[in-house]
N, C-alpha and C positions, 0 to 999 in steps of 0.2 A: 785493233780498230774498234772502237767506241762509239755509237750516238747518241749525240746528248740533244737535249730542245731545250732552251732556254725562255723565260716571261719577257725578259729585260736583258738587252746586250752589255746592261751591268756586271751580269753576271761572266763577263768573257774578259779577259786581258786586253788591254789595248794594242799590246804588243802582239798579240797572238793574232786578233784580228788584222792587224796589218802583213800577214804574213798573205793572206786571203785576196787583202783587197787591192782592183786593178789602179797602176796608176795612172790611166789616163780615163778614169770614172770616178770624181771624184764623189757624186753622191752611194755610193759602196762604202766610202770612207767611215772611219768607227765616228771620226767628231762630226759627220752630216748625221748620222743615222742615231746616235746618242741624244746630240743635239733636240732632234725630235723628240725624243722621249722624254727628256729630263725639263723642256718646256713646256710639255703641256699639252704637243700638235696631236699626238699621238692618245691610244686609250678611250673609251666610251664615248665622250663627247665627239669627236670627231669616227667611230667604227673602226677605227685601226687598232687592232689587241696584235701586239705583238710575239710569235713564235717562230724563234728563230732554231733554223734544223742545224747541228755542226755535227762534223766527222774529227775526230781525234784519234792520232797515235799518243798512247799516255799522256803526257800534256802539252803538245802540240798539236798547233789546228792543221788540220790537214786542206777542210774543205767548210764550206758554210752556203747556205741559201735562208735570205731575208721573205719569212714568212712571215701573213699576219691573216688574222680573223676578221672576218669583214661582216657586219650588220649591215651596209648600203653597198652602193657602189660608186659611189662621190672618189672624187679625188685619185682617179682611176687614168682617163683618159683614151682606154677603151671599153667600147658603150656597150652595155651589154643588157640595158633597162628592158628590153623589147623582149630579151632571155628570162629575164626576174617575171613580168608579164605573162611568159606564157606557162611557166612554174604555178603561177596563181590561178590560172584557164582548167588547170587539170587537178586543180584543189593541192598542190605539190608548193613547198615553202622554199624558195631560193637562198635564204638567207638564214642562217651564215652560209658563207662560202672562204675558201682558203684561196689567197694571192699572193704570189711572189710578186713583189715590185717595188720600187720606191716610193714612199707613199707624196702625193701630190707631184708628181716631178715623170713628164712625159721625154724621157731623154734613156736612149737606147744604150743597154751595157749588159755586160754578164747578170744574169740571175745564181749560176751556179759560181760560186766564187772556191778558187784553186790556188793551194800554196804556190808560189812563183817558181819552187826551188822542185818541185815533181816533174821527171822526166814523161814523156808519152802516153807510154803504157801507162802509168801510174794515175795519171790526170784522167786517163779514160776510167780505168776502174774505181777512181773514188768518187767520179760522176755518176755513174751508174749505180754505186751502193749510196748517194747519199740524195740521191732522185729515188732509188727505191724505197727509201727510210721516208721522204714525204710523204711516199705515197700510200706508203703503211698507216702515215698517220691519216693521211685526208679516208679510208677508206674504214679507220677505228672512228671517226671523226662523225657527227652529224652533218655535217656542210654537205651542202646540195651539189657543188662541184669545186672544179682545184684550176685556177689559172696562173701562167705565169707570163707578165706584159712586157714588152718592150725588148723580147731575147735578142743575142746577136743572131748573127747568120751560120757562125759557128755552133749554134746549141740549135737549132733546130731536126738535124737528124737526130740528136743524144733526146729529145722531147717525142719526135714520130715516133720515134724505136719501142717507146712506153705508151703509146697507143693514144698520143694525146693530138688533138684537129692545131693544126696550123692555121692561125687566120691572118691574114694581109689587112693592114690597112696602108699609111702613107700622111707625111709629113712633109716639110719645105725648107731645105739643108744647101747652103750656101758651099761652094768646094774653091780651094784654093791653087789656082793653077800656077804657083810662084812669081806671084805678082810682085813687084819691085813698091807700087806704092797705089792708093786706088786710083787714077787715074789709070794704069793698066789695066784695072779690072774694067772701067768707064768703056775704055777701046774695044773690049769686047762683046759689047752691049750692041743690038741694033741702034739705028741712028737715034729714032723716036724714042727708045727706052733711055738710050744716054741724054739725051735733051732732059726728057721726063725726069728724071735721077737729079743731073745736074740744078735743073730748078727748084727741086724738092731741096736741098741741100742748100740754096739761095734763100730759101724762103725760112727755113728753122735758123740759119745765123741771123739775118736780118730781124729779128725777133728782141734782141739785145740781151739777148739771156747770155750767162757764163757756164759754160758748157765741158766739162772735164771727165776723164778718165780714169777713174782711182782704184788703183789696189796694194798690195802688199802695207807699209807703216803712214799708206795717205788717207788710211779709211779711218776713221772716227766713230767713236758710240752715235755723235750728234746724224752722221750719215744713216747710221743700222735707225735712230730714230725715225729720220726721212724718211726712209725707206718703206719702214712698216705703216706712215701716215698715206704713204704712197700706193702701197698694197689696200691698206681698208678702202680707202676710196674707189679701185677699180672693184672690189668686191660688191662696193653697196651701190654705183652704177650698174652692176650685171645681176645685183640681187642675187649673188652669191654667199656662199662663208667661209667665214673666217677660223681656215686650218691653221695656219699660221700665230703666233703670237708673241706681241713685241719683244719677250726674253729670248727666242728664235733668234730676228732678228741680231741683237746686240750680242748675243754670243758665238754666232757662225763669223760675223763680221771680223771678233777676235781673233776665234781660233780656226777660222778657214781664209784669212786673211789673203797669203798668198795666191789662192784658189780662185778669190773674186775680183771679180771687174764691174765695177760700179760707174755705171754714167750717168753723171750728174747735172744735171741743169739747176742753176739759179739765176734770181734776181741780181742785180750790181750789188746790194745794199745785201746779200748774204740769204734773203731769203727763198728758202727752196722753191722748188717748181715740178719739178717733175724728175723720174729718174728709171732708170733697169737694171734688176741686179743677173748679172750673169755669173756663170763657172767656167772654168778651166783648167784644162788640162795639156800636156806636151804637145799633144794634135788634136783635139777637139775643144770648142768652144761651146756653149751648152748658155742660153737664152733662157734665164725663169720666168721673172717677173716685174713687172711695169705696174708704174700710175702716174700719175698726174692732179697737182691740184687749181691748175689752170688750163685755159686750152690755147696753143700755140701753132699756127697752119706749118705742117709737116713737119713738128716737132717730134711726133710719136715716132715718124719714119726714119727722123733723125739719131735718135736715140738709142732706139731698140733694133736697126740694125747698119744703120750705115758706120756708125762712129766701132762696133763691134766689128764689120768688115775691116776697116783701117786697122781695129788692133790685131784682126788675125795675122794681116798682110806684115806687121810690124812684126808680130813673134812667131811669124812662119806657122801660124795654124793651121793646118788642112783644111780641117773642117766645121764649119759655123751652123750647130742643130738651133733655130732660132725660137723652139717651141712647138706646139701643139694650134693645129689650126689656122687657119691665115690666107686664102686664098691669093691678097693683095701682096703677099710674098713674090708669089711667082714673078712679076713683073719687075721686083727689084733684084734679080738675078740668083732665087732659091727656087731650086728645081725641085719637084716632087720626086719624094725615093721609098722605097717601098722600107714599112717597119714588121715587126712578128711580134704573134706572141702565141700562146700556146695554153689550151684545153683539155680538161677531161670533165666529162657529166656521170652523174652517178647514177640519174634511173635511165633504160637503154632507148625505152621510148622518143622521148625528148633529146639523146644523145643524136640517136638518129636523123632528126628531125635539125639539130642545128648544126649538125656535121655536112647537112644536104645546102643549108642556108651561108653557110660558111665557102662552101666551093664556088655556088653563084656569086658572091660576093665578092670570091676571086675575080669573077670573071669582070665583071662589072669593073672592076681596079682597074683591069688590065687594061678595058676600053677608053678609060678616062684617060688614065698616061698617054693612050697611043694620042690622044687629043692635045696634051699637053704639049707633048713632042715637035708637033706639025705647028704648035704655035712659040716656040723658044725665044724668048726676050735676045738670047744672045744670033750673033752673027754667024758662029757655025758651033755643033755640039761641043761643052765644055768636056772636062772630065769627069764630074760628077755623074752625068746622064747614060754613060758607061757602064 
């Protein structure tokens, strides 16, 4: 058994890494995560240096965790600004810090990624050695602390166990109760919500726009173009930046082809309008990103999650993660569910200090759902709220 770290996931077999990565996560995948690299998203301009930790038996991967080097805390999704802030209150430099995660991509899956072909026991022990192998490095390492976002629910005792704070936050995930076509999902809607829904849905066709569905050999370079005109736009509306860049786009589009679900809006006459490029996977559907370069009443709503329910319902998806943030979710039948991720701080003072911030914050979650609860768009609790 071997660790190695790698600069560049160049440096791994494509082969090997796919031994690794889960199939129903697609951004784990060697061509999401390369992808990044090799365009540009990745590296100085945008704080993402990447260091990736793997476990080998001679030349087979056993185990891997996507690490990177972070100068900010951009493109994270969980907020930890107010942490960096009080690093600087006590004259203490929060940055770099080490994160496991995908970089700009708020969508929940393994951090410690496991050959498929490792029995129990094994899975357990090459977690454990190759969580202890990060941490070897984050504590040779200058970085002020070691996070890792968006774990499953599975990895969170394998994270407590190494002495690292669990913190709770909470996203807006669509569940799919074997619905035959959406109109069944409609029926499960209070009366006011289904009204609401149904008219939202009146009001983006009545628009005249041409409105399509495209994945697998119906996606086009000229789409990955749209798309990235699509994303700048919602960038320099929120006075954001621009992680992303258009060789991104045109080459995921290629080589992740089957993976994406693109909805498209245009004009009659061909010209784009607005669009969402999503992922998927056997049972998960995964929401990134939207723009618009017109404005169309309840065309966003149409887009970015109704025409994505319909395809769940189509290819029997479970479940529809729509994104980060959103409150006006809720109302269109995504319930809030609680997400993880996972801490350690390096000086104790301050460890203390947002270990204590972290448990209220618990709590505070927990008061919010119970709110959520008592007010459920749907008729009676679906399966997701389970």
């Amino acid at each position: 058994m071997v660790i190695k770290i790698f600069e560049s996931l160049e440096k791994v077999p494509p082969g090997q890494w796919a031994k690794v990565a889960p199939m129903d996560f697609p951004f784990a995948s060697y061509s999401f995560l390369w992808t990044l690299e090799k365009t540009a998203c990745l590296g100085h301009r945008t704080g993402w240096l990447p260091c990736y930790v793997t476990l080998w038996n001679s030349e087979e991967l056993l185990a891997a965790i996507p690490l990177y080097s972070k100068s900010n805390s951009y493109g994270e999704y969980i907020y930890d600004f107010a942490w960096a802030q009080a690093f600087e209150s006590f004259g203490l430099r929060y940055y770099p810090k080490l994160t496991s995660a995908i970089p700009f991509t708020s969508a929940t899956g393994p951090k410690i990624l496991l050959a498929k072909n490792l029995s129990p026991e094994d899975r357990r022990s090459a977690s454990k050695m190759i969580l202890s192998s990060m941490l070897e490095l984050f504590q040779e390492s200058k970085s002020s602390s070691l996070h890792a976002l968006f774990i499953t629910e599975d990895e969170i005792p394998i994270f407590r166990d190494e002495g690292f704070f669990i913190r709770h936050s909470f996203q807006y995930h669509w569940g799919n109760e074997d619905y035959l076509q959406f109109s069944d999902f409609l029926q499960k809607l209070r009366s006011k919500r289904r009204k609401e829904t149904t008219r939202e849905r009146i009001q983006a066709q009545a628009s005249g726009l041409r409105i399509s569905r495209l994945t697998g050999s119906a996606l086009k370079p000229s789409h990955a173009e749209a798309m990235f005109h699509f994303y700048r736009n919602t960038a320099e509306k929120k006075a954001g930046f621009e992680y992303l860049t258009p060789e991104f786009f045109l080459q995921i589009f290629e080589q992740m082809k089957d993976q994406i679900l693109f909805v498209y809006a245009e004009k009659q006459d061909g010209q784009p309008v607005a669009g969402a490029l999503n992922f998927f996977g056997p049972n998960t559907l995964y929401g990134r990103n939207w723009g618009c370069l017109e404005e169309y009443k309840s065309l966003h709503l149409e887009i970015c999650y109704y025409q994505g329910i319909e395809f769940a319902i189509e290819r029997k998806i479970q479940l529809f993660e729509a994104g980060a943030q959103g409150e006006h979710k809720f109302q269109r039948g995504f319930l809030p569910r609680l997400t993880y991720s996972a801490h350690r701080i390096r000086d104790k003072t301050l460890s203390t200090a947002i270990g204590n911030f972290i448990e209220e914050e618990k709590r505070q979650i927990d008061l919010l759902l119970e709110d959520y609860r008592a007010q459920t768009p749907f008729s009676r609790d679906p399966l997701i709220s389970k």
